[in-house]
C-alpha positions in Angstrom: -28.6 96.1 -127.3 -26.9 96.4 -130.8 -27.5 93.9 -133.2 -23.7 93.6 -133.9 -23.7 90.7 -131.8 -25.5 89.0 -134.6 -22.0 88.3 -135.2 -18.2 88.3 -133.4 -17.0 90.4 -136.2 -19.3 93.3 -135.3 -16.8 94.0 -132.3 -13.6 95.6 -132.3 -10.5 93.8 -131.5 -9.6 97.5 -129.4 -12.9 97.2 -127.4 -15.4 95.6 -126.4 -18.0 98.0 -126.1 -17.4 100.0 -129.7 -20.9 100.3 -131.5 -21.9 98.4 -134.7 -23.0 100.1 -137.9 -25.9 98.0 -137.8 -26.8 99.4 -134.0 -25.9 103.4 -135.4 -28.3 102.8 -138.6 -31.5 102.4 -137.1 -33.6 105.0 -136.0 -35.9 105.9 -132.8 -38.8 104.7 -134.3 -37.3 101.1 -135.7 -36.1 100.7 -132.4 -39.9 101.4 -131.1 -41.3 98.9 -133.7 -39.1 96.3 -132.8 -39.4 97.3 -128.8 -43.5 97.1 -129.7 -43.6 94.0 -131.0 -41.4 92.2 -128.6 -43.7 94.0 -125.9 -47.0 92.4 -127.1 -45.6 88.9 -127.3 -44.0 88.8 -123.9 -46.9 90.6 -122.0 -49.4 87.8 -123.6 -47.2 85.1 -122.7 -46.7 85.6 -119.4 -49.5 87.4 -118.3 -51.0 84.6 -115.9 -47.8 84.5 -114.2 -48.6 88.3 -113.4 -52.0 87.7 -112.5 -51.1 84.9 -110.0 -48.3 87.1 -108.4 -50.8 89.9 -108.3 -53.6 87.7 -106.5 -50.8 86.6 -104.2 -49.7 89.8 -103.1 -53.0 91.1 -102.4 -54.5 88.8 -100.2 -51.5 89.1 -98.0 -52.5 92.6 -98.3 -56.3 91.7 -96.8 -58.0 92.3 -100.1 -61.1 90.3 -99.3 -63.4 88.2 -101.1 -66.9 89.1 -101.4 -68.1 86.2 -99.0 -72.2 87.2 -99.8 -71.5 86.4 -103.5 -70.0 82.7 -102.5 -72.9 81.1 -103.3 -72.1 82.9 -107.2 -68.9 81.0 -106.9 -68.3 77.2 -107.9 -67.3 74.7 -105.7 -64.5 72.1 -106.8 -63.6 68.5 -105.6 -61.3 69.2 -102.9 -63.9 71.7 -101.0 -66.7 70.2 -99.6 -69.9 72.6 -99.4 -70.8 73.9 -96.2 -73.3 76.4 -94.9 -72.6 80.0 -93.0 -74.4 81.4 -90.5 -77.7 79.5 -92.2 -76.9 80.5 -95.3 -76.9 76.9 -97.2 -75.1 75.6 -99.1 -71.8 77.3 -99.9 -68.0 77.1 -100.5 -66.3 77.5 -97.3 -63.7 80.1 -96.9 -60.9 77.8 -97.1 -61.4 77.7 -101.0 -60.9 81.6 -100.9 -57.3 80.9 -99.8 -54.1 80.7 -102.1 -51.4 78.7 -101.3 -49.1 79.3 -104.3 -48.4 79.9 -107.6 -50.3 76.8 -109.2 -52.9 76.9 -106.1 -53.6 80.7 -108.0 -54.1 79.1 -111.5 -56.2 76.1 -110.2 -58.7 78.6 -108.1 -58.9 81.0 -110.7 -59.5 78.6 -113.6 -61.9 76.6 -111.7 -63.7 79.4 -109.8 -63.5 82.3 -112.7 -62.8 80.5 -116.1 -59.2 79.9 -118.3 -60.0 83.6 -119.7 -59.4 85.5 -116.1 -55.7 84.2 -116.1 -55.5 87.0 -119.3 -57.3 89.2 -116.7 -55.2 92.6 -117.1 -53.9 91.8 -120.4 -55.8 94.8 -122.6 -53.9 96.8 -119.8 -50.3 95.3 -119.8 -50.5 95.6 -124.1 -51.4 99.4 -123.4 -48.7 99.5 -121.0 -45.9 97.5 -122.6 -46.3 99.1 -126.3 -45.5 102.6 -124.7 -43.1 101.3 -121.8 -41.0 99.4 -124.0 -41.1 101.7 -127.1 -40.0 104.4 -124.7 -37.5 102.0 -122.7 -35.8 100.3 -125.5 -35.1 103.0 -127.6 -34.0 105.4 -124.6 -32.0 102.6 -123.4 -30.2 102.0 -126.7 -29.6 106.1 -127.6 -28.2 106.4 -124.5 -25.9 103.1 -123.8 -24.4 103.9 -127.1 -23.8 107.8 -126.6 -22.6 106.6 -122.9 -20.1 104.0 -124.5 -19.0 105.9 -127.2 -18.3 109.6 -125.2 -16.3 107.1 -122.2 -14.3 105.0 -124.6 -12.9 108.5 -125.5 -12.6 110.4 -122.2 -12.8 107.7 -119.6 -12.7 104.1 -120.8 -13.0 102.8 -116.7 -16.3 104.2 -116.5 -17.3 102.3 -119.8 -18.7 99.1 -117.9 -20.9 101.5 -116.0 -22.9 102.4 -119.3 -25.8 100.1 -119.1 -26.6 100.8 -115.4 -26.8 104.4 -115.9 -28.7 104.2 -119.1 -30.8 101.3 -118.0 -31.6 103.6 -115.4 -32.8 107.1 -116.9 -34.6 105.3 -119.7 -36.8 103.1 -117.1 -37.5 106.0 -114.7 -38.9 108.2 -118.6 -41.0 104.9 -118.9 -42.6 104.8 -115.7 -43.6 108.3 -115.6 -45.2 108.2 -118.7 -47.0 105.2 -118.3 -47.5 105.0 -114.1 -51.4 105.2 -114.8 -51.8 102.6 -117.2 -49.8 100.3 -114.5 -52.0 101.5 -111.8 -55.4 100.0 -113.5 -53.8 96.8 -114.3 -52.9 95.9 -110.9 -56.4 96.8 -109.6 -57.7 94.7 -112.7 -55.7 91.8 -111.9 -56.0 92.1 -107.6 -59.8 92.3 -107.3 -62.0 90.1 -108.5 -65.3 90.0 -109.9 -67.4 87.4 -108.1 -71.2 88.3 -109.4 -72.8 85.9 -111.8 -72.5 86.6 -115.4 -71.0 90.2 -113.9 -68.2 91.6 -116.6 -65.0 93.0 -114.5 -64.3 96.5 -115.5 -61.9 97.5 -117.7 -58.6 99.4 -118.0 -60.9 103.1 -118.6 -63.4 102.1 -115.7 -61.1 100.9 -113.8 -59.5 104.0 -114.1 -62.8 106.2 -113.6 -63.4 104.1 -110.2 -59.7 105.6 -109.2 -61.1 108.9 -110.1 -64.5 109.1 -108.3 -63.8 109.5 -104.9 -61.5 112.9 -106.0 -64.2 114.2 -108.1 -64.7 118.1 -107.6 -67.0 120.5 -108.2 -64.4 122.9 -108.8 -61.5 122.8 -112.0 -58.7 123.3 -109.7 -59.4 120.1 -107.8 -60.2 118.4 -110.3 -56.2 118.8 -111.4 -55.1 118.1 -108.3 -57.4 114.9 -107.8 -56.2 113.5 -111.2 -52.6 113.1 -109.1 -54.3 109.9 -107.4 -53.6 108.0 -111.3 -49.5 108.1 -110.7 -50.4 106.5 -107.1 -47.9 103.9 -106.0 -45.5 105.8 -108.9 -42.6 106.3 -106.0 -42.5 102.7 -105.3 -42.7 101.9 -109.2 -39.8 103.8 -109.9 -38.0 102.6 -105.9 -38.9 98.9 -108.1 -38.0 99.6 -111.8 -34.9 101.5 -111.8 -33.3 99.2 -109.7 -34.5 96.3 -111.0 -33.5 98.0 -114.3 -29.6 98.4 -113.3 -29.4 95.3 -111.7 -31.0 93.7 -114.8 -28.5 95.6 -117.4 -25.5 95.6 -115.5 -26.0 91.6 -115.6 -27.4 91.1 -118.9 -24.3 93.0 -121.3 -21.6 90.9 -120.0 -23.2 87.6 -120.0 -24.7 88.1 -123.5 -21.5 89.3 -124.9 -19.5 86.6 -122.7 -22.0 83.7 -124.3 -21.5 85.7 -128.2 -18.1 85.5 -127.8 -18.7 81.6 -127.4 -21.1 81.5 -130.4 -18.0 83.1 -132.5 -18.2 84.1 -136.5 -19.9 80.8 -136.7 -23.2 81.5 -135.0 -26.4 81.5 -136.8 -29.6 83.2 -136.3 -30.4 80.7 -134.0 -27.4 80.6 -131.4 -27.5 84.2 -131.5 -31.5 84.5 -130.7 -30.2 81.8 -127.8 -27.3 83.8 -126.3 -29.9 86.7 -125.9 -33.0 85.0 -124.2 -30.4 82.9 -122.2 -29.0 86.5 -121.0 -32.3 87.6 -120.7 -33.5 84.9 -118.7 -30.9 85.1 -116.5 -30.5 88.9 -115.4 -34.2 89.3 -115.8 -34.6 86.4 -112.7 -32.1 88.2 -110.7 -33.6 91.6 -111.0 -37.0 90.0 -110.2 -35.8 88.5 -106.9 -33.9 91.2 -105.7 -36.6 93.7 -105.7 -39.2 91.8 -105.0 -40.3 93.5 -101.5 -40.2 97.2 -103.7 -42.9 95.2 -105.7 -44.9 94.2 -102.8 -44.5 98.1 -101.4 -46.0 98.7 -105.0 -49.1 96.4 -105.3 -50.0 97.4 -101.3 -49.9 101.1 -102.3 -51.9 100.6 -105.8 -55.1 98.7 -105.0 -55.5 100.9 -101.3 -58.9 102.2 -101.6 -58.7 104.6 -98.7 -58.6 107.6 -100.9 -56.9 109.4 -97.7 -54.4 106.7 -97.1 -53.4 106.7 -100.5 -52.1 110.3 -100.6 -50.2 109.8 -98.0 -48.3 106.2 -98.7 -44.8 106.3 -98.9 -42.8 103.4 -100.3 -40.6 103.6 -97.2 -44.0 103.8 -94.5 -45.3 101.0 -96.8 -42.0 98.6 -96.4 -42.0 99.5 -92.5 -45.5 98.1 -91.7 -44.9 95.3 -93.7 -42.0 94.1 -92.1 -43.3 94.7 -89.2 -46.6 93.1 -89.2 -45.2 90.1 -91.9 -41.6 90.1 -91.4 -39.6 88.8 -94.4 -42.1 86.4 -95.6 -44.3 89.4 -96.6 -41.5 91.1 -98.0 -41.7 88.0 -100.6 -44.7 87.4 -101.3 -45.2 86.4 -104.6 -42.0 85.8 -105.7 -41.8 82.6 -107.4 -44.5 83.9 -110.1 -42.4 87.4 -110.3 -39.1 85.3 -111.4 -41.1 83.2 -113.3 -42.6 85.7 -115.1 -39.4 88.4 -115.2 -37.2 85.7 -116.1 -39.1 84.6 -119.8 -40.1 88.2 -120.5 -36.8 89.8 -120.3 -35.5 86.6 -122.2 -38.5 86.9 -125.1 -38.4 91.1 -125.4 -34.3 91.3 -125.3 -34.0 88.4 -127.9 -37.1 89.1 -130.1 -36.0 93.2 -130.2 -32.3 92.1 -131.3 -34.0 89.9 -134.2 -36.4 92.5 -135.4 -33.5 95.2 -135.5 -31.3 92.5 -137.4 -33.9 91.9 -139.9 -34.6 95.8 -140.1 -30.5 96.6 -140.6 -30.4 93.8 -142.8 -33.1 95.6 -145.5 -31.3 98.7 -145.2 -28.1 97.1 -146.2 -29.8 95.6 -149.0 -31.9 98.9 -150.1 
């Protein structure tokens, strides 16, 4: 994502794809800083969006609710009280349900407090900062080494560029960071229904992962810490696609919309092309790898620790197609576009000003 297109002029009437000197100046670790800090305001942003996809997913999944701590839980208009099995006076199951995104953000606000719709986010800043510090960067080293080497050897293989980077830097990400990703899905999926009761957080959640595979003996103990990159095969069956899908969309409609913008853009139009490109490729991704998300979420917050070893993403898609059909495939998609669709808007657009800003002190220094 080179900040020449904080202008026309930064491209070359030859090519479309030759690099910028402002792209070339910065280093790996402005690139991180401004990756960072786009990170942290998109994964506060649209964390509820996450957490109401999350929820979603998982009760399709049979996550249940702890139905002796109902009477812990409040009651709201539209369910009427009711007693089971002699129990008094309780919500009845029905107000467990969720019927879709906003049902999700009613429920939890009402049931849990506002607060539990951030549920998760200590975890996604611990897993965006590192994600997209590695992602960015990666992704930007490589698109422009790609572009640069095929504009000289084999400029038909050019377009290909962000696809292939987009996809080696996302699968470095997820491998580094797969445990991180693992504890906020279980933070956001379960839910903690006892009075006054604080939900773990990202380190216990992690420890609770950990317990069942404790062993007495070192060598085990190795072996059992493998359960914290569970679910990491579907991650990386999600991310890399949605990665190239997302890039490969993303370059050409930003530079299409750039070229509209012309030598006369400001700051402004320029900050719009990139969210707008965002926005769009980011909703496209989302959609079309949704059911590699659901595969994802089903394989993280399985508590079988003997099941888990021995998910696949494939075994995972196959049951749910078969016991759901496409519906279950889906689930949860509308918050995953909602949510992929801003975030890839606010981090592309927020990383292109932040390098600007950074080339632009160089320049003057």
């Amino acid at each position: 994502m080179p900040t020449s297109e904080a202008s026309s002029s930064s491209f070359s009437s030859s090519s479309p794809y030759r690099l910028s000197s402002s792209d070339a100046d910065l280093g790996f670790g402005e690139r991180a800083f401004s990756a960072a800090g786009a990170a942290v305001l998109s994964a506060i942003l649209v964390n509820p969006l996450d957490v109401a996809k999350t929820r979603l997913q998982a009760q399709a999944a049979g996550v249940p609710y702890d139905l002796s701590q109902q009477h812990a839980i409040r009651c709201y208009p539209s369910c009427n009280p009711g007693g089971i099995h002699g129990s008094g006076s309780v919500c009845p199951p029905d107000c467990f349900q969720y019927r879709g995104t906003l049902d999700v953000f009613y429920k939890v606000i009402r049931q849990e407090g506002f607060a539990r719709l951030w549920r998760g986010t200590n975890a996604s800043l611990a897993l965006a900062v590192p994600t997209v510090g590695i992602y960015l960067p990666c992704y930007d080293i490589l698109r422009n080494w790609i572009e640069e080497f095929t504009t000289h050897s084999s400029p038909n293989l050019t377009p290909y560029a962000p696809l292939v980077a987009g996809s080696i830097s996302r699968s470095l990400a997820c491998l580094a960071c797969s445990p991180i990703e693992l504890a906020r899905t279980r933070m956001q999926a379960f839910k903690e229904s006892r009075t006054g009761a604080r939900p773990p957080g990202m380190w216990r959640t992690l420890l609770g992962v950990l317990s069942p595979h404790r062993s007495t003996n070192y060598i085990g103990n190795l072996q059992g810490y493998r359960v914290l990159w569970t679910g990491v095969g579907a991650q990386l069956a999600r991310d890399v696609p949605f990665s190239a899908i997302c890039w490969s969309t993303l370059e050409p409609t930003r530079r299409s919309l750039l070229g509209l913008v012309g030598e006369e853009g400001n700051a402004a139009s320029v900050l719009g092309a990139n969210f707008l490109a965002g926005f769009v490729a980011g909703s496209l991704a989302a959609a079309a790898t949704c059911p590699l998300d659901v595969a994802k979420t089903r394989c993280q917050i399985e508590k079988d620790p003997a099941k888990v070893l021995k998910m696949t993403t494939r075994q995972t898609l196959a049951e749910i197609w078969r016991k759901e059909g496409v519906k279950g495939l889906f689930t949860g998609v509308r918050p995953r576009v909602g949510r992929a669709g801003p975030s890839v808007g606010i981090v592309v657009s927020f990383y292109e000003i932040v390098k600007h800003v950074l080339h632009r002190r160089h320049s003057n220094s």
